[in-house]
C-alpha positions, 0 to 999 in steps of 0.5 A: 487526461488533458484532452478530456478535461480531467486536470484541475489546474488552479493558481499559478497553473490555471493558463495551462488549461489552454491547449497550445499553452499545454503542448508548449510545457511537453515540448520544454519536457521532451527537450530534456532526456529522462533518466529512469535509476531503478533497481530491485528492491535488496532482499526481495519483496518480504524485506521492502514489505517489513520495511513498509510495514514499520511505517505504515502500522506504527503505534504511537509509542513503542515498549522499549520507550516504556521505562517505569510505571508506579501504579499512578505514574508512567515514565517514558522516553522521548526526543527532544529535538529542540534542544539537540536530539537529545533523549530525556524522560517524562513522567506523566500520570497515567490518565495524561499518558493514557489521552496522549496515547489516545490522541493517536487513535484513528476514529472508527472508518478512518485509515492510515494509508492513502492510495493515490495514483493508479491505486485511489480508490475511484479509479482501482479496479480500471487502472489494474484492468489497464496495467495487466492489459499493458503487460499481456496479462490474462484478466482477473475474473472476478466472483461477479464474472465466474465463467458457466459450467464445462460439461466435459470438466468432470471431478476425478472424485466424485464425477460433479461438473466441476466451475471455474471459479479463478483463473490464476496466472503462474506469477499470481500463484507464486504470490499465494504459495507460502512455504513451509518449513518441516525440520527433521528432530530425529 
């Protein structure tokens, strides 16, 4: 990114633009051995994604906060984290609670997560084109790219020529299969 100028480097930052200045910040890095920890995730994937999931898709007050509401008042718990931690009650009118809870609410276009790194948006669908080239992954087709008719795919059924439509790696179905459970009554 460097070489082509795609690095804005401003302040404090803006002399590594020159290349020698560049290579001369790598090699203090390349001094320094690097230890990578990483370990899989406890629990597997559908544990780290309702991990996640409380922090990305949060609301701005959750039920068990809620301790009374009269017709007019709502009273609800809340931290007060000037004064110690400690939990306290507040009671507001319903008109105030209801601007509060509102103040939260994304304006129609707006989301709460925001990809970065290989995953922003203007660089999505190139970076997951490199990454699965890295790892010798077969590519995606994507709906603009179905592969032509094989004439000697035929369908069993009804005798059609059948289209792909996606090819799908073993990894790739693994992530499609949802399982189901039957459980015996009788």
């Amino acid at each position: 990114m460097h070489r082509e100028n795609r690095l804005t480097l401003a302040g404090s930052l803006e002399r590594m633009a020159e290349p020698k200045c560049f290579a001369a910040f790598l090699r203090t890095l390349f001094r320094q051995d690097w230890v990578v920890y990483a370990k899989p995730a406890f629990g597997g994937p559908e544990q780290v994604l309702c991990y996640l999931g409380r922090y990305t898709h949060r609301i701005a007050i959750s039920n068990h906060r809620l301790v009374s509401f009269d017709g007019n008042t709502v009273t609800f718990r809340w931290r007060d984290y000037a004064r110690g931690n400690k939990q306290r009650l507040m009671t507001v009118s319903a008109d105030e609670f209801i601007r509060r809870f509102l103040v939260h609410v994304l304006p129609k276009g707006f989301v709460r997560i925001r990809h970065f790194g290989f995953m922003a948006n203007y660089q999505r669908s190139s970076s997951l084109d490199l990454c699965r080239h890295r790892l010798e992954m077969l590519p995606v087709i994507r709906s603009t790219e179905i592969a032509p008719a094989v004439s000697s795919w035929v369908c069993p059924k009804c005798g059609g020529t059948m289209t792909i439509v996606e090819r799908v790696t073993a990894v790739q179905l693994k992530w499609r299969f949802v399982p189901i459970c039957f459980s015996d009554t009788s």
